[in-house]
N, C-alpha and C positions, 0 to 999 in steps of 0.2 A: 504494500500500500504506500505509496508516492502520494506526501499533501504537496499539489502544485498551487502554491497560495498565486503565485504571479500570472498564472493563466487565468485563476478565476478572476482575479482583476482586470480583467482584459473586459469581462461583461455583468460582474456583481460588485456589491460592496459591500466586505466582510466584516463582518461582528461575531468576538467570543462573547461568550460569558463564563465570566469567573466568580467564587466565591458573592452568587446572585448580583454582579455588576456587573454591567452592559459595556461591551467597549467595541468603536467604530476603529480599525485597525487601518494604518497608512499602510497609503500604497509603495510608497518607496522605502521604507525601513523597517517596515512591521510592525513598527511602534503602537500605542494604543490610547487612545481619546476616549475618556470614560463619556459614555450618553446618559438620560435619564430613562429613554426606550427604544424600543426596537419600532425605527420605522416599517410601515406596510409592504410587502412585498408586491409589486406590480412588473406591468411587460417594461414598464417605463423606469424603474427602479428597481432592479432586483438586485436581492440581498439573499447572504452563505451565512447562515449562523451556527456556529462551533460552541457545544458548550464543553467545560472542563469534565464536567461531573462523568460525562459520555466517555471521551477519552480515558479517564481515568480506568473505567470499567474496565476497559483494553488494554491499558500498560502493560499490565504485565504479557499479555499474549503479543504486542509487538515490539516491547524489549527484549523479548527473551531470545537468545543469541543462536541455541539451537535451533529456529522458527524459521524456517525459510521462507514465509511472507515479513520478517522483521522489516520495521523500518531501515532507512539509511541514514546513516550520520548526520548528513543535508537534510536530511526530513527532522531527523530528532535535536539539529540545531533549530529549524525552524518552530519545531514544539516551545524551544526552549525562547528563544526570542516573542512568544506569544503569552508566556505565560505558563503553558502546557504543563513542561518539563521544570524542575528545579536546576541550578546549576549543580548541586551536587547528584543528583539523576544523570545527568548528562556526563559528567565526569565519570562516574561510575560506569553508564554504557559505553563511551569509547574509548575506555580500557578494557572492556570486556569483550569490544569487537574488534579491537586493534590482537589482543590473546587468541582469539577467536580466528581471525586470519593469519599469524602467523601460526599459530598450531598448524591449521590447513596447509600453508604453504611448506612446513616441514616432512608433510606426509609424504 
């Protein structure tokens, strides 16, 4: 599973939610504008909304390193640039993917 945030910005405009706060995500850095709500979804505005609580559910089945649909580094940096991921999550995972690949590559 590939999050391509930069394509959906090509024709939506993304909003997490975290810890039950809304936030309108830029287009060029990820960065995050807390809102007070979620505009309507129309032909003329459509909106991607990601909440944490969802992903959470999932962590563990796409960190997990044996998991050949795992996320990619670039996906789990992008987690982490949104909120998703903690920094220490992410530290964790790519060391665990960087072991991960050089095991393999020793085989």
């Amino acid at each position: 599973m590939e999050m391509q945030f930069h394509r959906f910005f090509n024709t939506h405009t993304i909003y997490v939610i975290i810890n039950e706060k809304i936030y309108k995500l830029n287009r060029k850095d990820l960065s995050r504008e807390e809102v007070n709500e979620l505009p309507k979804n129309s032909m003329e505005n459509p909106i991607m909304v990601l909440n944490k609580c969802q992903f959470d559910m999932a962590k563990v089945y796409l960190l997990n390193i044996q998991n050949p649909f795992r996320i990619s580094l670039y996906t789990a940096e992008l987690y982490n640039k949104i909120g998703f991921l903690s920094d220490d999550e992410l530290e964790i995972y790519k060391n665990e993917l960087e072991q991960f690949e050089h095991d393999s590559f020793m085989l």
